[in-house]
TIZASE-460400 format. One record per residue (C-alpha): x, z, y. Coordinates in pm, 1 decimal. Layout:
# TIZASE-460400
+----------+----------+----------+
!       px !       pz !       py !
+----------+----------+----------+
!        X !        Z !        Y !
...
+----------+----------+----------+
This chain:
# TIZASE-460400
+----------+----------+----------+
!       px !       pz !       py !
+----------+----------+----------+
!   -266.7 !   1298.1 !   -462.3 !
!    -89.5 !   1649.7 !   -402.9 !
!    -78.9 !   1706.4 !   -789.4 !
!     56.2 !   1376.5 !   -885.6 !
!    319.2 !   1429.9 !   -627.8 !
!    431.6 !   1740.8 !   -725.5 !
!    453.5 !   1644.3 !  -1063.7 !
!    749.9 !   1389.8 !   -983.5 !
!    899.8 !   1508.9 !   -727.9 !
!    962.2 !   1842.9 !  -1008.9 !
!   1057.2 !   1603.0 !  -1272.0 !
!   1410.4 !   1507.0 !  -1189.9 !
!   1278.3 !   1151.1 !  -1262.2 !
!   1481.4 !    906.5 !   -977.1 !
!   1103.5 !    683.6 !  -1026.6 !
!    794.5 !    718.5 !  -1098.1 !
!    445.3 !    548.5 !  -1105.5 !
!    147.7 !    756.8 !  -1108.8 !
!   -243.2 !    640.9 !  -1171.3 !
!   -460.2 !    911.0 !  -1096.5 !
!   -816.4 !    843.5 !  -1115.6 !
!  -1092.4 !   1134.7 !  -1042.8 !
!  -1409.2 !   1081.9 !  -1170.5 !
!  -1687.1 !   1158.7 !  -1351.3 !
!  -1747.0 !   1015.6 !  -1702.9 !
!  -1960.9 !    697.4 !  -1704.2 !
!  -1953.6 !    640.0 !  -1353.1 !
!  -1558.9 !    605.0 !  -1333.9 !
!  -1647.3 !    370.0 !  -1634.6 !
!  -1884.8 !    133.4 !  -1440.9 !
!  -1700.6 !    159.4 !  -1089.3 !
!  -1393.5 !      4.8 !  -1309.7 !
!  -1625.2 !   -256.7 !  -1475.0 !
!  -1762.7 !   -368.4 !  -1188.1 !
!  -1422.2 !   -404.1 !   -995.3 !
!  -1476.5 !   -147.3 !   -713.4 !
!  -1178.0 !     64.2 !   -767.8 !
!   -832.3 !    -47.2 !   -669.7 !
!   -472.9 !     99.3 !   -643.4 !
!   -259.9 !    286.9 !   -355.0 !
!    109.1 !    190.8 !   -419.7 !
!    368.5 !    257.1 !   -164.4 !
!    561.4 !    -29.0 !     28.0 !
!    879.6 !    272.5 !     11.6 !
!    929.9 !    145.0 !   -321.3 !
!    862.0 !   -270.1 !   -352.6 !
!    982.8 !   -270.7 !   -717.0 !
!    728.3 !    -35.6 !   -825.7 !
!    456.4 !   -309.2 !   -681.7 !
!    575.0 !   -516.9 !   -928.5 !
!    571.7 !   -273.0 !  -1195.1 !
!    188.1 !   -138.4 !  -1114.1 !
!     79.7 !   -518.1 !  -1116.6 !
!    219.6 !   -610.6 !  -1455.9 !
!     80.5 !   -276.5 !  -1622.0 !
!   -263.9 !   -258.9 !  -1421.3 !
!   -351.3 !   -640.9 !  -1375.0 !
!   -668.5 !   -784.1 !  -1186.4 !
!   -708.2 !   -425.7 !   -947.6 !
!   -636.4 !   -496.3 !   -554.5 !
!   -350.5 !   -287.5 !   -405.7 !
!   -374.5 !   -105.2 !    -38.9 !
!    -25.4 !    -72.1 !     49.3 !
!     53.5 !    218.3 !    321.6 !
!    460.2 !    294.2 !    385.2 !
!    549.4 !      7.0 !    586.7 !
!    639.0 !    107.0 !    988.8 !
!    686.5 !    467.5 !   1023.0 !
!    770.8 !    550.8 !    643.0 !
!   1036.1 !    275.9 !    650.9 !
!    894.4 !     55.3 !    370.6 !
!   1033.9 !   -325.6 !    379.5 !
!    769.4 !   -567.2 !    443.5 !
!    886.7 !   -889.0 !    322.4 !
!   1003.6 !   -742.3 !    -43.2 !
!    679.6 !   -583.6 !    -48.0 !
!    489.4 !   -913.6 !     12.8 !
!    710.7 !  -1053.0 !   -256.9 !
!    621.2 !   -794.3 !   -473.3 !
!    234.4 !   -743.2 !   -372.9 !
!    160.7 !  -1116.8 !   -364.6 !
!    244.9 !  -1248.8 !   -763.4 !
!     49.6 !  -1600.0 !   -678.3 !
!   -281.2 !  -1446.9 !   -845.7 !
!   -472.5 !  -1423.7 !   -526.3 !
!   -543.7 !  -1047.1 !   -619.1 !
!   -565.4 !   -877.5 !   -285.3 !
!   -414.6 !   -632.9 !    -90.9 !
!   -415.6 !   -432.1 !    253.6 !
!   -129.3 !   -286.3 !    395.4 !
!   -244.5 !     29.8 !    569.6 !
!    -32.8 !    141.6 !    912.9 !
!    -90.4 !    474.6 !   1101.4 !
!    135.0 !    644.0 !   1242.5 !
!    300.4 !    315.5 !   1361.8 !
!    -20.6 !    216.6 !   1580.8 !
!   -138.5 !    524.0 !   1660.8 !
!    174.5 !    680.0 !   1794.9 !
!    305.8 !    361.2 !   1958.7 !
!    347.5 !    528.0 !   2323.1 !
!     97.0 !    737.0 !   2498.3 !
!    240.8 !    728.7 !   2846.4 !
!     91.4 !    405.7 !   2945.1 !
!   -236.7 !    229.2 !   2869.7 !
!   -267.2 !    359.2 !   2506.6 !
!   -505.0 !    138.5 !   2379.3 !
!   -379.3 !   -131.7 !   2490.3 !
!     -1.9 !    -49.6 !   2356.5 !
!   -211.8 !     86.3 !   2001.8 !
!   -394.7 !   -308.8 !   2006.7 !
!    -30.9 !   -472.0 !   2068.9 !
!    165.9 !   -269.6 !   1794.3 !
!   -155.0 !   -373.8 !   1549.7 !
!   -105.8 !   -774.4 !   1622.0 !
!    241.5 !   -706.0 !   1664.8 !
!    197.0 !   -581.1 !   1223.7 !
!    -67.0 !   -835.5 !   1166.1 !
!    213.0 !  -1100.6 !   1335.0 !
!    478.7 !   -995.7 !   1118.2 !
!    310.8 !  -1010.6 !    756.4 !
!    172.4 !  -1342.7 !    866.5 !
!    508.9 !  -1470.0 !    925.8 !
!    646.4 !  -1316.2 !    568.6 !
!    364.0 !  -1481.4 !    420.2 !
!    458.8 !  -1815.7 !    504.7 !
!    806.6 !  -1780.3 !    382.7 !
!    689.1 !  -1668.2 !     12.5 !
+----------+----------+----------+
């Protein structure tokens, strides 16, 4: 993903969508067919959701920026979650693992997880 980063953040573009897609000939070409490929879009940018979903269709989405990078869950959900049942994962890191070390990690790391899982639940039911 370096190379499709570099590439926009030297374009002078304000946005940007990038596909990238590394492969090998007729095996990129069945792993499409058969539906086992999907899409990383950002949560930093919820419009672009929209804009990846309307040009790439029927591919799921795993959805990393929300929690450390700043990303805003509920316009993400609005924009991840059209109504066409397609699916998508929001990834967190550095929110869970870097909760607080001092005390019981795990246990803080488990309670910052639910404490994500809690929170897109309770977007969800407002869509």
């Amino acid at each position: 993903m370096g190379h499709a980063a570099s590439a926009f953040f030297g374009s002078g573009f304000d946005d940007a969508v990038a596909i990238v897609a590394d492969g090998a000939g007729s095996i990129t070409n069945v792993l499409f067919d058969e539906g086992n490929a999907g899409l990383v879009v950002g949560a930093t940018r919820p419009g672009n959701i929209a804009a990846v979903r309307k040009t790439c269709g029927q591919m799921p989405f795993l959805i990393p920026g929300v929690g450390a990078q700043g990303g805003d869950l509920e316009k993400t959900l609005i924009a991840a979650d059209d109504g066409s049942f397609i699916p998508y994962l929001f990834n967190a890191s550095r929110s869970i693992l870097y909760v607080d070390s001092s005390i019981d990690y795990a246990q803080q790391a488990g309670n910052a997880a639910k404490m994500f899982r809690d929170q897109i639940n309770s977007c969800r039911l407002n869509l």
